[in-house]
C-alpha positions as CSV (number, residue, x, y, z in Angstrom):
1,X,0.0,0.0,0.0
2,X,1.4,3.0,-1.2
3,X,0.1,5.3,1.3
4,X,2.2,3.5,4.2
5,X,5.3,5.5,4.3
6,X,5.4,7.5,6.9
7,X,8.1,9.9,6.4
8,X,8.4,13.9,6.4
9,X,7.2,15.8,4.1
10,X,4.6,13.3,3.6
11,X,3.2,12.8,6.8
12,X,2.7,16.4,6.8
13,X,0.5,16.5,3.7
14,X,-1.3,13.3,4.7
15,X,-2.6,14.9,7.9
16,X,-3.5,18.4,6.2
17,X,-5.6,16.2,3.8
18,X,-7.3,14.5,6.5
19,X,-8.1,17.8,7.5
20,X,-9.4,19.3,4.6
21,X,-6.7,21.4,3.4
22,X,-6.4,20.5,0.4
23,X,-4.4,22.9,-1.1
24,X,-1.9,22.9,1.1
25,X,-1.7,19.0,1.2
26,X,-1.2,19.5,-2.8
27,X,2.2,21.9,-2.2
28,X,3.7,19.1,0.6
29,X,3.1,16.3,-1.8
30,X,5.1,18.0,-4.4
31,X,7.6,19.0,-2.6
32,X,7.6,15.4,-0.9
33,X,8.3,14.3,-4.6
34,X,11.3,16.3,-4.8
35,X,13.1,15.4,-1.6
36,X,11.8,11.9,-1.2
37,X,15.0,9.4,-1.1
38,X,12.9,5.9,-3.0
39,X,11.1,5.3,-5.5
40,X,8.3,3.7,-3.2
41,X,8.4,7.2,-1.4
42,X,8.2,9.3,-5.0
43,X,5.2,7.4,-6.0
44,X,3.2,7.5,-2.6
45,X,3.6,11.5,-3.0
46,X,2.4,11.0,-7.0
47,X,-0.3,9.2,-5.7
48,X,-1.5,12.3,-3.2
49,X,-0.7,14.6,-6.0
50,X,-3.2,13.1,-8.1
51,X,-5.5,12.5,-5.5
52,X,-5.5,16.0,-4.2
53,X,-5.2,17.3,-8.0
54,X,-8.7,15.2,-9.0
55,X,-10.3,16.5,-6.1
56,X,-9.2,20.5,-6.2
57,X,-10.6,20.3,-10.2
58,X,-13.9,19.5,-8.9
59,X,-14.6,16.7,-11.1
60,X,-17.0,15.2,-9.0
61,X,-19.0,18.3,-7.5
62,X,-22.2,19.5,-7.9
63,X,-22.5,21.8,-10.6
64,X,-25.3,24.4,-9.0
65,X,-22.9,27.4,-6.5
66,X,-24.3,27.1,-3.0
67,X,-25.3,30.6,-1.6
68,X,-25.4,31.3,1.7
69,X,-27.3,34.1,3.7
70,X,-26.7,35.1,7.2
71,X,-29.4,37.0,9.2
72,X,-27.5,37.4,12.8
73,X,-27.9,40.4,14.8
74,X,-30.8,41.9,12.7
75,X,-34.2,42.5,13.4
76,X,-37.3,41.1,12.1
77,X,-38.3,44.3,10.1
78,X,-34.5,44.3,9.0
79,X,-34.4,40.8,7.8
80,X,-37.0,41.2,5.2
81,X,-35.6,44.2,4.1
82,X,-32.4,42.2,3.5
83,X,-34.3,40.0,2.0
84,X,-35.9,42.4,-0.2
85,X,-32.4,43.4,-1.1
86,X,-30.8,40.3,-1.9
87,X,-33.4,38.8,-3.9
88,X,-33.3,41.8,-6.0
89,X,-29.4,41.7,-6.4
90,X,-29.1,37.7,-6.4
91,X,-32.2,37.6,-9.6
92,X,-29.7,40.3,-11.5
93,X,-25.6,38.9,-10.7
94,X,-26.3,35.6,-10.3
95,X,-28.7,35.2,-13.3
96,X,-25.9,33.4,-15.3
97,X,-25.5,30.7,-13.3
98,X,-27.7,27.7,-10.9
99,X,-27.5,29.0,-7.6
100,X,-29.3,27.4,-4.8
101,X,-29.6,28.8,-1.5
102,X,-29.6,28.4,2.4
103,X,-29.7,30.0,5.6
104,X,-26.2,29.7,7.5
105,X,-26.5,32.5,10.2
106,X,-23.6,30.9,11.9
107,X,-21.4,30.9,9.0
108,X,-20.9,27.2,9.2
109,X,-21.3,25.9,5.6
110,X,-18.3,25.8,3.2
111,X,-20.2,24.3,-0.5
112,X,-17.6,23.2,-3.1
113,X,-19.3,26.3,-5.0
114,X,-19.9,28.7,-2.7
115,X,-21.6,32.7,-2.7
116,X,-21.2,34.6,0.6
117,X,-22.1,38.4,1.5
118,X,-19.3,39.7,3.4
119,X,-19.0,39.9,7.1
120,X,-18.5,43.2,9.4
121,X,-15.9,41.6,11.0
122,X,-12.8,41.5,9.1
123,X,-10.6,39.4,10.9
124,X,-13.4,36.8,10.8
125,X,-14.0,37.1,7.1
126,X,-10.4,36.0,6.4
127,X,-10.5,33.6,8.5
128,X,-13.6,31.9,6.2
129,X,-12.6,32.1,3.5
130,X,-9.1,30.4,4.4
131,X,-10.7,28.0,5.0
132,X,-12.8,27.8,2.0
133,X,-9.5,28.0,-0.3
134,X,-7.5,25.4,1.9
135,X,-10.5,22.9,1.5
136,X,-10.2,23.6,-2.2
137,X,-13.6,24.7,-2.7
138,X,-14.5,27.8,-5.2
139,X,-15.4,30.9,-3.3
140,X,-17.1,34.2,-4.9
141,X,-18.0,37.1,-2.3
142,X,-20.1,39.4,-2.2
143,X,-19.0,42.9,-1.0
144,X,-20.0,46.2,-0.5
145,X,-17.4,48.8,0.9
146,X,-18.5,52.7,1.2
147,X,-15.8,53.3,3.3
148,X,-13.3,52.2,1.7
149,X,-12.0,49.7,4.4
150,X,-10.9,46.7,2.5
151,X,-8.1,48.8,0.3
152,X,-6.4,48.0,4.0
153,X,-6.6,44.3,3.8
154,X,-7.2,43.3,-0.2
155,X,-3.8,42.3,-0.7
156,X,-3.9,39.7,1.7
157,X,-7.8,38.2,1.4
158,X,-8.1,38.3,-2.2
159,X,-5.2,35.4,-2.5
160,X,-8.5,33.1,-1.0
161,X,-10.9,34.1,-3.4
162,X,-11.7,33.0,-6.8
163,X,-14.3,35.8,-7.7
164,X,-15.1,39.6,-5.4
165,X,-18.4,41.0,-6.5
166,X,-18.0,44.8,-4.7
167,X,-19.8,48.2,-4.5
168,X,-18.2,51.5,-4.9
169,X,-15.6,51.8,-6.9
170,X,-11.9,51.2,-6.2
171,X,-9.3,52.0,-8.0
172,X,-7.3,49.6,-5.4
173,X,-9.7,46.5,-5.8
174,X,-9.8,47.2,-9.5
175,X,-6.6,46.0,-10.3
176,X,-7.2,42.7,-9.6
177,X,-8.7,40.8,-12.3
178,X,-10.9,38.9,-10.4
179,X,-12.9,42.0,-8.6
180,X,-15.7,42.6,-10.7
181,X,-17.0,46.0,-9.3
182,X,-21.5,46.3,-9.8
183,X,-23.1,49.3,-9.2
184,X,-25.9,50.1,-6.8
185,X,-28.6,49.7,-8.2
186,X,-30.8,46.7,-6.2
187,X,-31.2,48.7,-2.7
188,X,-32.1,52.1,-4.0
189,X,-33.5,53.6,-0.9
190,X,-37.1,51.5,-1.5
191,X,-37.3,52.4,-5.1
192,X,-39.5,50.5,-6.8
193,X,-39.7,49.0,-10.5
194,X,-42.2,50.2,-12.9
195,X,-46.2,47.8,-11.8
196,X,-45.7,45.4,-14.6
197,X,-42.1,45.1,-14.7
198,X,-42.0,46.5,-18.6
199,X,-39.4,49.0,-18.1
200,X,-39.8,50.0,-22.0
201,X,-43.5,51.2,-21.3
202,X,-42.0,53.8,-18.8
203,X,-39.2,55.1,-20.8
204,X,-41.3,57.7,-21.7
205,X,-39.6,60.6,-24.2
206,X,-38.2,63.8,-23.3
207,X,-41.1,65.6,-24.4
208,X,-43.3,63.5,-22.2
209,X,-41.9,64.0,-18.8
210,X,-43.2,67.4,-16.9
211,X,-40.4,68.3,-15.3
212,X,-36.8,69.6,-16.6
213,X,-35.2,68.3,-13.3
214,X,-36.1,66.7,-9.9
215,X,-34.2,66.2,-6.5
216,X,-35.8,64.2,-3.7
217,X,-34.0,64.3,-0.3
218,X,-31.5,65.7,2.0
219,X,-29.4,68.6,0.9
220,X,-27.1,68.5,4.0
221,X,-24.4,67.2,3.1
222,X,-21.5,67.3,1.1
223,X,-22.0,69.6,-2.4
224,X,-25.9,69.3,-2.7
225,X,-26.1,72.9,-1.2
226,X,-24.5,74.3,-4.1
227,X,-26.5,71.5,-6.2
228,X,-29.7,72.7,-5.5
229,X,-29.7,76.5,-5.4
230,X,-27.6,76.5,-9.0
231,X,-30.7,73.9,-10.3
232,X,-33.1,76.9,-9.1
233,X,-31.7,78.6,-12.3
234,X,-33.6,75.5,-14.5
235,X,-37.3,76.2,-14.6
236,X,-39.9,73.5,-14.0
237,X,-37.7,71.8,-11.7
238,X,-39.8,69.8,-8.8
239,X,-38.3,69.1,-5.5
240,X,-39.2,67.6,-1.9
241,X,-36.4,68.0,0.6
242,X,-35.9,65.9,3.5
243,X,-34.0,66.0,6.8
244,X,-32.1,63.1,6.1
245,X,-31.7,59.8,4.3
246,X,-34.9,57.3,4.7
247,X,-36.0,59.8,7.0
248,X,-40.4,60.2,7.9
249,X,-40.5,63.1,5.9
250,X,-39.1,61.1,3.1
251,X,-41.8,60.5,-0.1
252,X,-43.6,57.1,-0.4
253,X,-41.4,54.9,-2.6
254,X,-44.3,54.7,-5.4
255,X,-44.5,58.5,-5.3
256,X,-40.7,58.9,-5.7
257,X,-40.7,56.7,-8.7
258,X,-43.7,58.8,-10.0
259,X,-41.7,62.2,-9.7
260,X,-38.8,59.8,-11.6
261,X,-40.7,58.8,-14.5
262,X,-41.8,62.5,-15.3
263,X,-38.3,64.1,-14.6
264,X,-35.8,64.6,-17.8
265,X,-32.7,65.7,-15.3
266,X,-31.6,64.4,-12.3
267,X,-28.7,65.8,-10.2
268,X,-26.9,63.1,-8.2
269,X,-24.7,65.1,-6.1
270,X,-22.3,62.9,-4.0
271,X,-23.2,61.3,-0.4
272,X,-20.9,61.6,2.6
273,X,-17.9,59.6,1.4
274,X,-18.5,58.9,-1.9
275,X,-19.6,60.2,-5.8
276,X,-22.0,57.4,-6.0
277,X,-25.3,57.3,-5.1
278,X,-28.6,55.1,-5.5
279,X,-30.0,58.6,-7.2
280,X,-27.4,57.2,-10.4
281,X,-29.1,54.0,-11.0
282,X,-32.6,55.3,-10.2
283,X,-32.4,58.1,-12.7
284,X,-31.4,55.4,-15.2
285,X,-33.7,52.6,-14.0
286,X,-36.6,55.8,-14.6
287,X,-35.1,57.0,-18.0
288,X,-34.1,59.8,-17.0
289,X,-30.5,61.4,-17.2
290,X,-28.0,61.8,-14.2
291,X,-25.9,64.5,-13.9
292,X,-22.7,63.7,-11.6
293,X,-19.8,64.9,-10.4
294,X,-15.8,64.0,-10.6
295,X,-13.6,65.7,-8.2
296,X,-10.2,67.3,-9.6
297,X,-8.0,64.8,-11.0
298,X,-10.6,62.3,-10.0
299,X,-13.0,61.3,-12.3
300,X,-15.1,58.1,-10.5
301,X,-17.7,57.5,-13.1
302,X,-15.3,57.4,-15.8
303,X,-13.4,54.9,-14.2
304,X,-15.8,52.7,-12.5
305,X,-17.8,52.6,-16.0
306,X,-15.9,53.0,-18.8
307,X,-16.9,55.2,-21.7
308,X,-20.2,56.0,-20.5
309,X,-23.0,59.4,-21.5
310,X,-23.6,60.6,-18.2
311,X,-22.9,64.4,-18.5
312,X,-20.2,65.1,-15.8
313,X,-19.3,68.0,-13.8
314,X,-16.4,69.7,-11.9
315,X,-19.2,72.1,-9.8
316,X,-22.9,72.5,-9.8
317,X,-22.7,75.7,-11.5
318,X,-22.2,74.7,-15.0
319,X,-25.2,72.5,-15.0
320,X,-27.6,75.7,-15.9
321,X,-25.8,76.6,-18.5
322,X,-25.2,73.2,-20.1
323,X,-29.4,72.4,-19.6
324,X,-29.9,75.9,-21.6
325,X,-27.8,75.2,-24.2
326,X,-29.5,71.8,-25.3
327,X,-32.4,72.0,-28.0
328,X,-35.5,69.6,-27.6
329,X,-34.5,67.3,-30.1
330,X,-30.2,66.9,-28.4
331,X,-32.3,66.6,-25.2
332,X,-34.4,63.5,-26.4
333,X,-31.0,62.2,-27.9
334,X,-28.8,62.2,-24.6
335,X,-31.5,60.8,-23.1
336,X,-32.2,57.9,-25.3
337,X,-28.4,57.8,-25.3
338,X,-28.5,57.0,-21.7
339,X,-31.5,54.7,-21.7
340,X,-29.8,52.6,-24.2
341,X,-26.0,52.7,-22.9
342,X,-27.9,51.7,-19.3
343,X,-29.4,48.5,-20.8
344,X,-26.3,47.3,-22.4
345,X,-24.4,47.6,-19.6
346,X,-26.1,45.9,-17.5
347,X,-26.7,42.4,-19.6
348,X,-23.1,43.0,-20.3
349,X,-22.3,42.9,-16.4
350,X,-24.9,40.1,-16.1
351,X,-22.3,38.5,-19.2
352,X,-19.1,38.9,-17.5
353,X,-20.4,37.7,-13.5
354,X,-21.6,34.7,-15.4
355,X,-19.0,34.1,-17.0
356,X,-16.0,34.1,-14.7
357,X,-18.5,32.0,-12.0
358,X,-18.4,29.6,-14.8
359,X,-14.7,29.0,-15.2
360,X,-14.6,27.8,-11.5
């Protein structure tokens, strides 16, 4: 029986198999066939080679990704609207793929194909999925970083990983070829998709929508003073400020879409710590056109999307002028422009999440 040498480094990779670490037990094995005095030796580390090999490729795994939702430390009311949330953004990424999925508040499930959100804890989130990769399963997570906190740690996590689906742009994550970054567009502050789900119906023309511009919320922050009084220079503009984000004065989510669908413009001045904001996507998902901002020598939309049409600002200011100086018929064109460009992107996002899950 080949398997009953027991000599170093073999011994080694035996018991890290036996635990599960497969990828590790693959490294010892090789290096046991390099340093291994006999022949008998050689071929009982070809042997785990092989073994370990067949079993990191998968061959015999399910082919459906596993993913798994925890639900700890939340309450009832926000459960379901996790829920909400990730059965919105789970129909759109994941689309590409079979993806069953199960409750695993305790984080104890490690599927050969496995889709995780990403925990609060970082030192605990390593941890998993070390020990994900050393089992040899396929790991895709799910990540969403306003603060900017994992630039601090990607280095080291992202050797565990096969696939990082992340929020807000970063120049940092982006470098790795396996971060695919997806904007936010599935929360959206309650914003809610046109009654019978036929987006075409509501992308109504330029010359159809009553107002020239709309803003809906909290202008306390950041540049959205200077936002909205330069807008006040655009006639039939429509507006309904609120203290705060998701505040009580806040509109009713069908009447925000309704001010949406009749807006042309909508200025999506920049939250507390970041250029993007739901009020991007929900200007698209509505037909409408966004107006953002870069910052000096920054120019986030550009690089988190490519070529893209948004019209794009350095300050609020030159917004007036730019609205003035567009006839009816340019007006229809951008926005059509916009429409279109916002469609393609995103079955070429659904394209590209698909197809690196499918590699694994």
């Amino acid at each position: 029986m080949i398997f009953d040498h027991n000599v170093e480094p073999l011994k080694a990779a035996r018991q890290r198999q036996a635990l599960g670490l497969l990828r590790d037990s693959h490294t010892l094995y090789g290096l046991a066939l390099a340093t291994c005095a006999t022949e008998a030796e050689r071929e009982s580390a070809r042997y785990g080679l092989r073994q370990t090999a067949r079993i990191l490729a998968r061959r015999d795994c399910p082919a459906e990704w596993i993913l798994t939702r925890h639900f700890d430390d939340q309450s009832a009311e926000h459960q379901e609207s996790s829920r909400k949330y990730y059965n919105r953004f789970e129909d759109f990424a994941l689309s590409g793929v079979k993806v069953d999925k199960i409750a695993d508040p305790n984080r104890i499930h490690f599927p050969y194909r496995h889709v995780f959100y990403s925990f609060s804890d970082e030192a605990q989130e390593l941890e998993y999925v070390k020990t994900s990769f050393y089992r040899g399963f396929s790991t895709v997570m799910i990540k969403s970083d306003e603060w900017y906190t994992a630039e601090n740690n990607i280095d080291e996590f992202i050797k565990y990983v096969d696939v990082v689906i992340y929020s807000y742009f970063s120049a940092e994550i982006a470098k790795y070829k396996k971060c695919i970054y997806i904007p936010l567009m599935f929360l959206m502050n309650g914003f809610l998709p046109p009654p019978d789900e036929q987006s075409e119906k509501y992308d109504r023309p330029a010359s159809a929508r009553p107002y020239t511009w709309s803003f809906m919320g909290g202008i306390n922050k950041s540049s959205r003073k200077q936002m909205f009084d330069s807008m006040q220079a655009v006639p039939n503009g429509a507006h309904h400020l609120t203290m705060g984000w998701m505040t009580e004065d806040a509109l009713a989510p069908r009447d925000y879409r309704t001010v949406m669908d009749n807006s042309v413009f909508v200025p999506c001045p920049a939250g507390w710590s970041n250029l993007e904001s739901y009020r991007v996507w929900e200007a698209l998902e509505a037909g409408c056109i966004p107006l953002v901002e870069r910052r000096e020598g920054y120019d986030y939309f550009s690089l988190a999307l490519g070529n893209h049409p948004l019209p794009t600002f350095d300050c609020w200011d030159q917004v007036p002028g730019f609205i003035a100086g567009l006839d009816p018929s340019a007006v229809e064109g951008l926005r059509s422009t916009c429409s279109a460009w916002w469609k393609n992107y995103k079955l070429s996002l659904k394209d590209k999440i698909a197809a690196e899950m499918l590699k694994l």
